[in-house]
Each structure stands twice: as structure tokens, then as C-alpha cells.
C-alpha positions, 0 to 999 in steps of 0.5 A: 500500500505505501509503495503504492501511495509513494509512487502514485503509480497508475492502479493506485487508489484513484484508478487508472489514468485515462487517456488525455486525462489524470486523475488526482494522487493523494498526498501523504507523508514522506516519512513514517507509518501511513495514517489509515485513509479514514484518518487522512482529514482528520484534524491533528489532536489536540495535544499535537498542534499544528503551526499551520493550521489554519485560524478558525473562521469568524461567523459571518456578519448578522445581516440587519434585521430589515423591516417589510416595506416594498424595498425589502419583501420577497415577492415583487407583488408585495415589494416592485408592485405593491402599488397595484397588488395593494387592493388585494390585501384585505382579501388574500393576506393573512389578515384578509383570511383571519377576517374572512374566518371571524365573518364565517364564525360569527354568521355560524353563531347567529345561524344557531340561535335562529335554530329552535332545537338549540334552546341554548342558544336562544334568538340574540337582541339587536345589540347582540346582532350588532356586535356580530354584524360589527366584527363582520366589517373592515372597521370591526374586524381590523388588524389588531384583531388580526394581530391579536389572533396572531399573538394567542397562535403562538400559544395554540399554534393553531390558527383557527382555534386562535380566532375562536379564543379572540372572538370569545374575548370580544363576546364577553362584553355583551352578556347574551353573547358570554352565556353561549361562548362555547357555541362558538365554533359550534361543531364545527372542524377548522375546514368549515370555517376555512372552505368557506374563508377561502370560498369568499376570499375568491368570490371577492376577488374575482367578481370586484377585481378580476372580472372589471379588470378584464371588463376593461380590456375587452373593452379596450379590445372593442374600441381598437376593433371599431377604431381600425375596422377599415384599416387593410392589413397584410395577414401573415400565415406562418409568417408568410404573406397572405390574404389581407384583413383589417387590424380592427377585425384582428383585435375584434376576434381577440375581443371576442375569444377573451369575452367567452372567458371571462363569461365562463369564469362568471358563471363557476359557482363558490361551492362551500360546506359546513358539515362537520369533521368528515362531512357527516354531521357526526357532532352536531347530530350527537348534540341535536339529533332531531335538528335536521343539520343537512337542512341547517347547512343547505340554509347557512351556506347560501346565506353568504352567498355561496353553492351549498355542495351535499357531498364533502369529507371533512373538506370542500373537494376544491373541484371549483377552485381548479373550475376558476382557475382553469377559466382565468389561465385560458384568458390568460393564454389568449391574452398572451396570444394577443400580447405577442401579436401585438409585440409582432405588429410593433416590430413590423413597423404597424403601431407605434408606441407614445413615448413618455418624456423621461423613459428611458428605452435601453441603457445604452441605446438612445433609440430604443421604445421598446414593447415593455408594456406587452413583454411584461404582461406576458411574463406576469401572465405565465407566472400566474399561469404556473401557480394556478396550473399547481392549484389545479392540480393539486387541490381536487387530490386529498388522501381518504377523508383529508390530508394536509397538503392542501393547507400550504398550497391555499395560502397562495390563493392569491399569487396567481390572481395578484400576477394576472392582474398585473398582467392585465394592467401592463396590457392596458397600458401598452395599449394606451400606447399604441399609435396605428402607422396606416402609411406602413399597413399600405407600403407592406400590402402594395409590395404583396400582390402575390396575394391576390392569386388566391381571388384570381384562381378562384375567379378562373375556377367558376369560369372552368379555365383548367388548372387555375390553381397550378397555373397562378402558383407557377406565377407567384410562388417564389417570384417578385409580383408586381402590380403591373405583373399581376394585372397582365397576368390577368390579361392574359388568362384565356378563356375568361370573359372580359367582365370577370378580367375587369373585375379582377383587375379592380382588386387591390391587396388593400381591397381584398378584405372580404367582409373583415370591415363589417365584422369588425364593426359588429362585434358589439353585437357578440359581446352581449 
């Protein structure tokens, strides 16, 4: 072994050399006995100590404790655009969800006491009801309710369970409402109270942020399809040339695919429930056993302004989460779409953008106005497209009557939802930009009169002259068509009466529209 080590011969320790390659030799003492390899990094003892040991390290250096502000959050929806996610942070933050918590426990108590069967909870006065409806408001429940909550859950590290001990607080300051403390919570397993929570937090987010943001850029869609109805484009099939159309229909038709979406994300019902630790009522059917709770729930759950469901575990299946979630990615992917076709008409020179006096383009390019607007949409745009395809996924999967992994992954309600809306900001503001270039849309159609070979063979076709098809590819394809070209062309087609020539010799690219101007100026009739 040690003449093996000395000479650091080829089939030692490390292998073999290969070719062009050496592998490292181990380094050991000249002089005395080899150490055992397991010793080889072991520090010397300490009663042996080495003059070239190197000093022991310092710890590093604490960072300072920062504050959260958007300069130090972690997430650019808090921190680089917290300006436009601010509107959300009633709903989706952890004091949105401890307030939704508090409404849902406090409508839960009142729901009992309208209850004959529960005689324990007899029907509360005004003032006990106005208390209840009070802590049910932003001003009621405020963050320092929310920061109370926060401070017993470092006793209970329980987050529900800390909620029912600060309303508990409150109640014992109106005397109907300390008689019954231990109803709050009646019954009740943390994910009745959360289902519903979540259940909220989404219906007020979609239908008082989400749904008007994407009102207005379907709007904003409408308005460019009726202002460049009449404005002739070249299409672009493949990225190739082909049969003209008009901007206005081109925006109309992203109008429309986006309409369908936000309709169907409308129309998904807030399912809740509120049947107990494994969706049977086992509780409260133990306490009240001719209380129809079935019948108590089918009743509660609507009064907040969701879809009872009848059939649950101790959780609500999620299947509706992913419902909504999968309508707002398909808006989305059709927003990227139209974020790209825009991004593309800017290059080709069809819109401009408005310059703002103070930009700057590029850091070393004076020139530059670039499409940041639309970039960025489509950036926020995949983001939220990540997150909420993780939803999808993952929340209708719950092992047997209920694990946790859905817990962790509800906390991001509303990530996705923050980065879509961004998105959708980003889109507007492009499109506040854009200034259409008609001098451009023309020079681009008047040097592609190639692509009238598609209306020229038709024609042919209805009079019966053979082989229109081949014979305008024979012309076209490949070669430079000019007007003057393409107009003897037509000349020289035999067998075409002169009518059908001078009518076609009528067509121009920026003509040859079909009806793309009439559908842009009817979309308002699709839009409902």
C-alpha cells in the first residue's frame, strides 16, 4: 500500500489514468507509518498542534434585521408592485383570511340561535346582532384583531382555534353573547370555517377585481376593433404573406375569444360546506339529533352567498377552485396570444408606441421604445399561469377523508390572481400606447400582390379555365409580383370573359378584405 501511495503509480487508489486525462494522487507523508485513509482529514489532536493550521473562521456578519416595506419583501407583488397588488390585501393576506374566518364564525353563531332545537342558544337582541354584524366589517374586524389572533397562535399554534379564543374575548362584553361562548365554533372542524374563508376570499376577488379588470380590456379590445375596422392589413400565415384583413377585425376576434372567458369564469359557482369533521354531521347530530343539520347547512351556506355542495369529507373537494382557475389561465393564454401579436405588429413597423418624456428605452441605446408594456404582461401572465396550473392540480387530490397538503398550497390563493392582474394592467397600458402607422399597413400590402392569386384562381375556377390553381402558383410562388405583373397576368388568362378580367383587375391587396370591415364593426353585437 505505501509503495503504492509513494509512487502514485497508475492502479493506485484513484484508478487508472485515462487517456488525455489524470486523475488526482493523494498526498501523504514522506516519512513514517501511513495514517489509515479514514484518518487522512482528520484534524491533528489536540495535544499535537499544528503551526499551520489554519485560524478558525469568524461567523459571518448578522445581516440587519430589515423591516417589510416594498424595498425589502420577497415577492415583487408585495415589494416592485405593491402599488397595484395593494387592493388585494384585505382579501388574500393573512389578515384578509383571519377576517374572512371571524365573518364565517360569527354568521355560524347567529345561524344557531335562529335554530329552535338549540334552546341554548336562544334568538340574540339587536345589540347582540350588532356586535356580530360589527366584527363582520373592515372597521370591526381590523388588524389588531388580526394581530391579536396572531399573538394567542403562538400559544395554540393553531390558527383557527386562535380566532375562536379572540372572538370569545370580544363576546364577553355583551352578556347574551358570554352565556353561549362555547357555541362558538359550534361543531364545527377548522375546514368549515376555512372552505368557506377561502370560498369568499375568491368570490371577492374575482367578481370586484378580476372580472372589471378584464371588463376593461375587452373593452379596450372593442374600441381598437371599431377604431381600425377599415384599416387593410397584410395577414401573415406562418409568417408568410397572405390574404389581407383589417387590424380592427384582428383585435375584434381577440375581443371576442377573451369575452367567452371571462363569461365562463362568471358563471363557476363558490361551492362551500359546513358539515362537520368528515362531512357527516357526526357532532352536531350527537348534540341535536332531531335538528335536521343537512337542512341547517343547505340554509347557512347560501346565506353568504355561496353553492351549498351535499357531498364533502371533512373538506370542500376544491373541484371549483381548479373550475376558476382553469377559466382565468385560458384568458390568460389568449391574452398572451394577443400580447405577442401585438409585440409582432410593433416590430413590423404597424403601431407605434407614445413615448413618455423621461423613459428611458435601453441603457445604452438612445433609440430604443421598446414593447415593455406587452413583454411584461406576458411574463406576469405565465407566472400566474404556473401557480394556478399547481392549484389545479393539486387541490381536487386529498388522501381518504383529508390530508394536509392542501393547507400550504391555499395560502397562495392569491399569487396567481395578484400576477394576472398585473398582467392585465401592463396590457392596458401598452395599449394606451399604441399609435396605428396606416402609411406602413399600405407600403407592406402594395409590395404583396402575390396575394391576390388566391381571388384570381378562384375567379378562373367558376369560369372552368383548367388548372387555375397550378397555373397562378407557377406565377407567384417564389417570384417578385408586381402590380403591373399581376394585372397582365390577368390579361392574359384565356378563356375568361372580359367582365370577370375587369373585375379582377379592380382588386387591390388593400381591397381584398372580404367582409373583415363589417365584422369588425359588429362585434358589439357578440359581446352581449
Amino acid at each position: 500500500m505505501n509503495s503504492t501511495l509513494r509512487s502514485g503509480s497508475q492502479t493506485g487508489l484513484m484508478g487508472r489514468e485515462t487517456a488525455g486525462r489524470r486523475q488526482p494522487h493523494l498526498a501523504v507523508a514522506r516519512n513514517g507509518p501511513c495514517r489509515p485513509l479514514a484518518t487522512l482529514a482528520a484534524p491533528p489532536p489536540a495535544s499535537a498542534p499544528s503551526h499551520n493550521a489554519p485560524k478558525a473562521a469568524s461567523p459571518p456578519a448578522q445581516p440587519p434585521k430589515l423591516e417589510l416595506s416594498e424595498l425589502t419583501a420577497v415577492s415583487p407583488l408585495d415589494g416592485r408592485y405593491g402599488r397595484l397588488s395593494a387592493p388585494l390585501r384585505t382579501i388574500f393576506s393573512e389578515y384578509g383570511l383571519i377576517r374572512y374566518r371571524v365573518l364565517v364564525e360569527c354568521r355560524w353563531l347567529q345561524q344557531l340561535s335562529r335554530i329552535p332545537a338549540v334552546t341554548e342558544v336562544p334568538p340574540f337582541s339587536t345589540e347582540a346582532n350588532k356586535l356580530l354584524d360589527q366584527l363582520c366589517t373592515l372597521e370591526g374586524c381590523s388588524t389588531e384583531v388580526a394581530a391579536r389572533v396572531k399573538q394567542i397562535e403562538k400559544t395554540t399554534n393553531h390558527d383557527v382555534k386562535a380566532v375562536e379564543y379572540v372572538l370569545k374575548e370580544h363576546f364577553r362584553s355583551n352578556p347574551e353573547l358570554a352565556a353561549v361562548l362555547e357555541f362558538t365554533h359550534f361543531a364545527c372542524t377548522s375546514e368549515d370555517i376555512n372552505n368557506l374563508s377561502h370560498a369568499l376570499m375568491l368570490k371577492d376577488a374575482v367578481q370586484n377585481h378580476v372580472l372589471p379588470t378584464m371588463d376593461k380590456v375587452v373593452s379596450e379590445l372593442g374600441r381598437l376593433a371599431k377604431d381600425f375596422a377599415d384599416v387593410p392589413m397584410l395577414s401573415r400565415t406562418h409568417g408568410q404573406t397572405a390574404s389581407p384583413t383589417t387590424m380592427g377585425k384582428e383585435m375584434a376576434v381577440f375581443a371576442y375569444r377573451l369575452q367567452r372567458q371571462r363569461d365562463q369564469l362568471a358563471a363557476v359557482p363558490y361551492l362551500g360546506k359546513m358539515a362537520g369533521a368528515v362531512g357527516n354531521y357526526n357532532a352536531h347530530m350527537s348534540a341535536y339529533p332531531e335538528v335536521d343539520w343537512q337542512a341547517v347547512a343547505q340554509e347557512f351556506v347560501p346565506s353568504l352567498g355561496l353553492e351549498f355542495n351535499p357531498y364533502v369529507t371533512q373538506i370542500e373537494p376544491h373541484d371549483y377552485i381548479a373550475e376558476l382557475y382553469s377559466a382565468i389561465i385560458r384568458f390568460n393564454n389568449i391574452l398572451i396570444d394577443f400580447d405577442r401579436d401585438v409585440w409582432g405588429y410593433i416590430s413590423l413597423g404597424y403601431f407605434r408606441q407614445r413615448t413618455i418624456a423621461g423613459e428611458v428605452g435601453s441603457s445604452t441605446m438612445p433609440h430604443k421604445v421598446n414593447p415593455i408594456d406587452f413583454e411584461n404582461s406576458e411574463g406576469n401572465l405565465g407566472l400566474a399561469n404556473a401557480l394556478m396550473d399547481h392549484l389545479i392540480n393539486k387541490l381536487p387530490i386529498s388522501r381518504w377523508q383529508r390530508d394536509l397538503t392542501d393547507s400550504t398550497v391555499l395560502r397562495n390563493l392569491g399569487v396567481g390572481i395578484g400576477h394576472a392582474l398585473l398582467a392585465y394592467a401592463s396590457t392596458l397600458k401598452g395599449i394606451s400606447k399604441l399609435q396605428i402607422d396606416t402609411a406602413r399597413l399600405a407600403a407592406d400590402l402594395d409590395n404583396s400582390w402575390e396575394v391576390l392569386a388566391e381571388p384570381i384562381q378562384t375567379v378562373m375556377r367558376r369560369y372552368g379555365v383548367p388548372e387555375p390553381y397550378e397555373k397562378l402558383k407557377a406565377f407567384t410562388r417564389g417570384q417578385r409580383v408586381t402590380q403591373e405583373s399581376m394585372m397582365a397576368f390577368v390579361d392574359g388568362i384565356e378563356g375568361l370573359p372580359e367582365p370577370a378580367k375587369e373585375q379582377l383587375k379592380k382588386l387591390t391587396p388593400a381591397n381584398y378584405i372580404g367582409n373583415a370591415a363589417e365584422q369588425a364593426a359588429n362585434l358589439h353585437h357578440h359581446l352581449g
